[in-house]
N, C-alpha and C positions, 0 to 999 in steps of 0.2 A: 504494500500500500504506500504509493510515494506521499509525499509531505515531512513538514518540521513540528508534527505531533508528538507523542512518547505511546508507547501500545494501552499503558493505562489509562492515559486520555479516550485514545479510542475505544475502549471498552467502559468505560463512563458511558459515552456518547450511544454506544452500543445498547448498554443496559437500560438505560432511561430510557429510549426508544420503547424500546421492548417492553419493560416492568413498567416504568412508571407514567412517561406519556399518554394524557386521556385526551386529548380531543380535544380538549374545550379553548384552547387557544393553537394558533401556528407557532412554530419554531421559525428563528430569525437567527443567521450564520453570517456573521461579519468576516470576512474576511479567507475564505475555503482553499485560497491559493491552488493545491493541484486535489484537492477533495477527500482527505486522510480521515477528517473527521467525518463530511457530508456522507462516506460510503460508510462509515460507521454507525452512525443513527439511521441512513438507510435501513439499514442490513437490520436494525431495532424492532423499523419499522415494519420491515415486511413480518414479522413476525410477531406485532402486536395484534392480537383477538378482538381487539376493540377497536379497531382502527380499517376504516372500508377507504379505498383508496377511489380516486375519479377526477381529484384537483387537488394541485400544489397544495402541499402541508408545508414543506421550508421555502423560505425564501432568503437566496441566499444575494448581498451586497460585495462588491471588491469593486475596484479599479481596472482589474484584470489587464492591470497594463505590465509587459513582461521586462523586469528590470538586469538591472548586472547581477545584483543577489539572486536572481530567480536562477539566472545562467549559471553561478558560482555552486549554488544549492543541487541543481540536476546534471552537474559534473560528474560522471560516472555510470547515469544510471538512463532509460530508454528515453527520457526526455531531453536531453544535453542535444542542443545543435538543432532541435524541431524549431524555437520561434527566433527572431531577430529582437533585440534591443530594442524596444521603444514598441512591438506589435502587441495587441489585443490578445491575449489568450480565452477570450472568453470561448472562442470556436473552440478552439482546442482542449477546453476544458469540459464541452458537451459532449466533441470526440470521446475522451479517456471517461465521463462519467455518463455514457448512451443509456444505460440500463437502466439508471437512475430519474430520469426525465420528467417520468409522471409524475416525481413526487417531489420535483423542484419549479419553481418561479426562480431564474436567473436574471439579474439585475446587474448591468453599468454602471457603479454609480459615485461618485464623490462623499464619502461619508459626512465630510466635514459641511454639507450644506444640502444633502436631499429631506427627504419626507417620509414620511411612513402611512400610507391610508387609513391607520385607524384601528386596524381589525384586532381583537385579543391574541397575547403573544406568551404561551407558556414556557417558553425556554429561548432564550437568546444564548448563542455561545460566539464569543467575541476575541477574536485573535485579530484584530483591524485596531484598537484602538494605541497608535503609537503618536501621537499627537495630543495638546488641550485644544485646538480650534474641531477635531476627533471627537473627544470626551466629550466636550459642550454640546457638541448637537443632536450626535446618538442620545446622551441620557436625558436633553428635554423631550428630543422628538420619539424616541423608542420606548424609553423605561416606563412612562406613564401609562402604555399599554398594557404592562405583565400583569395579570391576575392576579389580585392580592390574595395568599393564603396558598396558591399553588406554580406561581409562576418564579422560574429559577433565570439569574444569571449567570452563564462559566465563563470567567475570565481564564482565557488559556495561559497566560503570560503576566498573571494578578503577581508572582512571585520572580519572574523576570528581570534582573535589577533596574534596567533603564527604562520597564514599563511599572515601575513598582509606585510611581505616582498615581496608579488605580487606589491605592492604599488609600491617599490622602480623598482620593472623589469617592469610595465609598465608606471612610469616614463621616464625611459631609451628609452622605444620604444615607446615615446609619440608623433616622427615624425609621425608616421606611424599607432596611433590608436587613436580614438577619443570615450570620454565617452558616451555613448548610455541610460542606464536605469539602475537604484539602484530597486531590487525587492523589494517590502518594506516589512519590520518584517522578515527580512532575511539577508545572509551576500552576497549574490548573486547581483556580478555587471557585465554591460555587456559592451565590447570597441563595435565599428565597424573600420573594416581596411578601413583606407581611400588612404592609396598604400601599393605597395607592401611594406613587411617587410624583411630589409636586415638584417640579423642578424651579418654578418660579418664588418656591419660598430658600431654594439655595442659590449661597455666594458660589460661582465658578470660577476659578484661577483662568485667567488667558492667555499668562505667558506663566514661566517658570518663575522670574524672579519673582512674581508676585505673591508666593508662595510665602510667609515668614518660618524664621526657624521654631518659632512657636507650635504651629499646625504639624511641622512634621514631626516634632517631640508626642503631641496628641493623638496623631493620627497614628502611628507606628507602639506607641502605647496600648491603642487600642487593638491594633493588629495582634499585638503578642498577649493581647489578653482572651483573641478567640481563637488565634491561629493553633494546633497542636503543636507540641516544642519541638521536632521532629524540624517546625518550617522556622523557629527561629534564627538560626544563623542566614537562612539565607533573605531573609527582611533583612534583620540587619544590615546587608551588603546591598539592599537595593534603598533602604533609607541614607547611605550613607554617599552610592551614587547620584541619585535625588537632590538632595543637599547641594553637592557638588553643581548639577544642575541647575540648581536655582542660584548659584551666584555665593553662596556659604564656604565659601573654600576652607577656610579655616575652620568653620565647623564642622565640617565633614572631615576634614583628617584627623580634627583631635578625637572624632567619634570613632576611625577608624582605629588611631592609635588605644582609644580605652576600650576597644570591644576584640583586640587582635584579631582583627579581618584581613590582614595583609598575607594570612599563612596559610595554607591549605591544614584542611583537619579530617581529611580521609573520608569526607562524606561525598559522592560521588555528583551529586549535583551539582554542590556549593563548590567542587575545586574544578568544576568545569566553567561554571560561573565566573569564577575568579580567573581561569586563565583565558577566556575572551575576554575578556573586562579589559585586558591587558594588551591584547593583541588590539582591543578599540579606540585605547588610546588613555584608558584611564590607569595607567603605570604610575602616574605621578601620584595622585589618591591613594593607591594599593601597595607604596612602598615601605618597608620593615623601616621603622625609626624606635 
């Protein structure tokens, strides 16, 4: 199954299909890049008993526009060399996922400024949001839909260190979502909406520095008070990136220097974590003092 999922992801996706998926809202897939996840709750779905197929249940959003990473990512494997820099892979993604069809709405679309028609939305799985101009307008325009009481969010990449400013925006709207499940040996965590989400009674950061060091002491607080400790070291290393991010430089080193983040500690994820982190340029952050 190509994609930059982990197999637990996939079998999340797989399972909820299957077991817990009722019908009463669509699934919304941010971001499917070559369809790891989508043929995973597929595969859910066809095998949900409550579930009569006839029209698009997921509807999935991207860009689908094919980048250097995409090319970097499918170095090796039956897709390396099929699209060109800068082309549309959306064809190409109906090519590799044909089977799947009936049970998809494929959508072009700019996250950072489309719409959503409305319809109830019981599971959004979101691997698209790497941006705050991202964040802001998926969680006005989408999260107000989820079904309060059944409707789930997976952040694929909630634990991701340069996407771990999820932390800080579902802090923010911690009225209104409650921690659900950490996939383990993955950066995949899941809210359930427990009411509706207003979006217009939250503040949204629009750039990074706007961020104060404040929120992310709060925010990250709260993280390690829901997250199992299993995920703590690797918050830490995505608050401390974060930080950094937002213009804190010296707050972010001393946090690195008093939480010793700089050293691998044999957990497979976190010292993978850490040695991209390094290769992306954040060596300066991550160095032993």
């Amino acid at each position: 199954m190509s994609g930059l999922t982990t197999i637990e992801e996939q079998a999340w996706c797989a399972w909820y299909a299957a077991e817990a998926y009722s019908g009463a809202g669509v699934i919304v897939e941010w971001g499917p890049w070559l369809g790891s996840l989508t043929r995973s709750y597929c595969r859910g779905l066809r095998q949900n008993q409550h579930i009569t197929t006839g029209e698009p249940i997921a509807f999935l959003y991207d860009l689908f526009k094919w980048q250097d990473w995409c090319e970097n990512e499918a170095r090796g494997t039956e897709h390396e060399g099929r699209l060109a820099i800068g082309e549309s892979f959306e064809p190409y993604f109906r090519e590799i996922n044909e089977d799947l069809l009936d049970l998809l709405h494929i959508r072009t679309a700019d996250l950072s400024n489309c719409e959503w028609p409305g319809r109830p939305i019981e599971l959004i799985i979101n691997d698209a949001i790497k941006s705050l101009p991202i964040a802001g307008n998926t969680f006005k325009r989408f999260l107000p839909h989820l079904l309060p009481g059944k409707g789930l969010i997976a952040h694929q990449d909630f634990l991701w260190p340069t996407e771990a400013f999820l932390v800080v925006l579902m802090f923010l709207a911690r009225e209104s979502f409650y921690f659900e499940f950490s996939v383990p040996d993955s950066c995949m965590v899941v809210f359930r909406c427990k009411k509706r989400f207003a979006p217009e009674e939250i503040w949204f950061p629009g750039q990074f520095h706007e961020i104060p060091e404040v929120l992310f002491d709060e925010a990250f607080d709260w993280a390690f008070s829901i997250l199992p400790p299993r995920c703590h070291a690797v918050a830490k290393l995505g608050k401390a990136v974060n930080m950094h991010r937002a213009g804190l430089l010296d707050q972010a080193r001393e946090f690195v220097n008093r939480e010793n983040l700089a050293s691998s500690i044999g957990d497979g994820l976190y010292d993978f974590q850490l040695d991209v982190l390094r290769k992306w340029g954040y060596g300066e952050l991550l160095e032993k003092r």
